[in-house]
Structure formats: structure tokens, C-alpha cells
C-alpha positions as CSV (number, residue, x, y, z in Angstrom):
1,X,-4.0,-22.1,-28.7
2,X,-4.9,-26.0,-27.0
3,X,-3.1,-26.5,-23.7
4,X,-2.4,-30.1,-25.2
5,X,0.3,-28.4,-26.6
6,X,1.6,-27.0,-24.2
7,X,3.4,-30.3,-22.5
8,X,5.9,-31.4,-20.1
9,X,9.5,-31.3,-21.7
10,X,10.6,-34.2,-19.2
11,X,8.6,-36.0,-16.2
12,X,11.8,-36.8,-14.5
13,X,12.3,-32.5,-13.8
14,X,9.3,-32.9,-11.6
15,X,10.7,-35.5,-9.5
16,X,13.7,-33.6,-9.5
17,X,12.4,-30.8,-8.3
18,X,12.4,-28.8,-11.2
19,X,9.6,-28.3,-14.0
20,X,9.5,-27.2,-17.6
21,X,6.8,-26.6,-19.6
22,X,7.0,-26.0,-23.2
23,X,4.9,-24.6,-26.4
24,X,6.2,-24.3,-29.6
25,X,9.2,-21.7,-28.6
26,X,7.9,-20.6,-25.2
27,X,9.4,-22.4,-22.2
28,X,8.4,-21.8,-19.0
29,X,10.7,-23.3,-15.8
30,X,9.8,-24.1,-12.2
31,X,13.0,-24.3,-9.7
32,X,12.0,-25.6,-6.3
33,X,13.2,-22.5,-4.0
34,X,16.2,-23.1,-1.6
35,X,13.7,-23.3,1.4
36,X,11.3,-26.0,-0.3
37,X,8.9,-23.8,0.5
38,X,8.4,-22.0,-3.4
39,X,8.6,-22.1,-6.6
40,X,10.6,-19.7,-8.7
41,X,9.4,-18.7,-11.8
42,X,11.6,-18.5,-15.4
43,X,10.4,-18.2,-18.8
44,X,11.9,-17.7,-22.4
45,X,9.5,-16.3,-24.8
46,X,9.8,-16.3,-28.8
47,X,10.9,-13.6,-30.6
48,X,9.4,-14.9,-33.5
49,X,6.8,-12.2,-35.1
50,X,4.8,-15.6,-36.0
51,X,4.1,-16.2,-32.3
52,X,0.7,-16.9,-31.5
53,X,-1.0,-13.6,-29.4
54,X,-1.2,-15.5,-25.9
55,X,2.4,-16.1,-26.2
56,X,3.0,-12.4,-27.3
57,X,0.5,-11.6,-24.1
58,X,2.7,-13.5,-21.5
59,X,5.9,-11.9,-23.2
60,X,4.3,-8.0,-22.3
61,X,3.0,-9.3,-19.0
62,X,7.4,-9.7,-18.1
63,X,7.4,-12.7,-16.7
64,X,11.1,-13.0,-16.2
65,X,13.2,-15.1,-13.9
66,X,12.3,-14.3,-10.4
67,X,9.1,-12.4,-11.1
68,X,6.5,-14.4,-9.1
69,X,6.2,-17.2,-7.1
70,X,4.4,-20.4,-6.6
71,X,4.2,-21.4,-3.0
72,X,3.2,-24.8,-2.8
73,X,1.1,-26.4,-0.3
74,X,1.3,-29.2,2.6
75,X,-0.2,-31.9,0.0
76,X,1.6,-30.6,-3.2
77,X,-1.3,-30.4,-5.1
78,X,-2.5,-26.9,-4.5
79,X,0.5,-24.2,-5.7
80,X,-0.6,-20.4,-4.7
81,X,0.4,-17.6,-7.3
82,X,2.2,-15.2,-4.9
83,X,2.9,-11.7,-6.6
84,X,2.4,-7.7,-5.7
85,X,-0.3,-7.2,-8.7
86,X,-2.6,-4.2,-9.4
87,X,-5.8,-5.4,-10.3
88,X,-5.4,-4.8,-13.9
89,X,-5.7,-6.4,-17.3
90,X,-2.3,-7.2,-17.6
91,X,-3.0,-9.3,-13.7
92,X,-5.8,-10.6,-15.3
93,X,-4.6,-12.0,-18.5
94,X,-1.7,-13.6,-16.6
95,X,-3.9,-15.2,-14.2
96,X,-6.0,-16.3,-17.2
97,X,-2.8,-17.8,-18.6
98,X,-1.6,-19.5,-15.5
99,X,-5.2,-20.9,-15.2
100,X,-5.8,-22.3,-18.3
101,X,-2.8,-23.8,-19.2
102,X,-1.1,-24.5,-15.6
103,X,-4.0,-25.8,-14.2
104,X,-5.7,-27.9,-17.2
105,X,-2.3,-29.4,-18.0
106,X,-1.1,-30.6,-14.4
107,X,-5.0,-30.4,-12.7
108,X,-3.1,-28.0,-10.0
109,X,-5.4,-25.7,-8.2
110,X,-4.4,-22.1,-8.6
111,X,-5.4,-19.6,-6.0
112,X,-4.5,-15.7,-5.3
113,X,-3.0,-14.5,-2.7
114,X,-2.1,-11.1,-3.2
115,X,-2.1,-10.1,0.5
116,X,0.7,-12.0,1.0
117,X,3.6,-10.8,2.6
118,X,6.3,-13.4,1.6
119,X,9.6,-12.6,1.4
120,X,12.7,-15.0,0.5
């Protein structure tokens, strides 16, 4: 699977403090968090037995609405994957997912931060 296709479904969401990525039948939304501070995290995955095996990888990893969180930095440009992982496949594949397609589509920086202690 080519992160080309895995686009913006509108620009304007961004601006709007909202962001939606899409690929084929997989969406993937970004809500600003009532604090401005995060991002919360919603996706819709395919049920489609013709779905491609990264998309069947991010549906067994669970990410469902709520389930992790981007903080985002001072300059916006830097957004920190903020989640109570073991250090397991299942971590690994996700942060292998966030990190090729999140951060070759938009150029954001990803980083780990699983110390954190961040609570809404």
C-alpha cells in the first residue's frame, strides 16, 4: 500500500481544526481536543474481506474513537503519539502505521511518549 493514497479528504478540516484522512474505505479523523491542547483520535475501518492487510492490521490494533492521543506541540509541526502501550507487536505495527503514512503524508514528526501521564 503507497501513502499517496492515503490523502486528505478536505484541506479546509485542517484549518478547521479537524483532520480526515482517507484510503480506499479506511478513514481516519483528527478532532482538536476541547483544551487545544490534543488530538483525539477516530477511525472507521472496512469490513470488506478485500481489504488490503495493513488496513486489516490497524483494524486488530482497535483503534477506536478515543483510543490514543496526539498532543501537538508549541509550533504545530511536531504531534506526540500519547498512549499506555506494552512494547509489543501490536505497539509496533501501529507506530509503524502512524509513521509511514502520518508522517510521509503531512511531513509531521512523530515521537513516543509513553511515560506520559496525560489525562483529559
Amino acid at each position: 500500500m503507497s501513502y499517496q493514497n492515503f490523502v486528505y479528504i478536505n484541506e479546509e478540516l485542517h484549518r478547521k481544526k479537524a483532520i480526515q484522512l482517507k484510503w480506499g474505505e479506511c478513514e481516519v479523523s483528527f478532532q482538536l481536543g476541547a483544551n487545544q491542547d490534543h488530538w483525539r483520535v477516530q477511525s472507521s475501518i472496512s469490513q470488506d474481506p478485500k481489504v488490503v492487510n495493513d488496513m486489516e492490521t490497524l483494524a486488530e490494533l482497535g483503534l477506536q474513537k478515543n483510543s490514543c492521543i496526539l498532543r501537538r506541540k508549541a509550533d504545530e509541526k511536531e504531534l506526540f503519539f500519547v498512549k499506555e502501550f506494552q512494547k509489543t507487536n501490536r505497539y509496533t505495527l501501529f507506530r509503524q502505521f502512524m509513521k509511514k503514512y502520518l508522517d510521509e503524508a503531512r511531513g509531521w514528526k512523530l515521537a513516543l511518549d509513553l511515560d506520559s501521564d496525560y489525562e483529559e
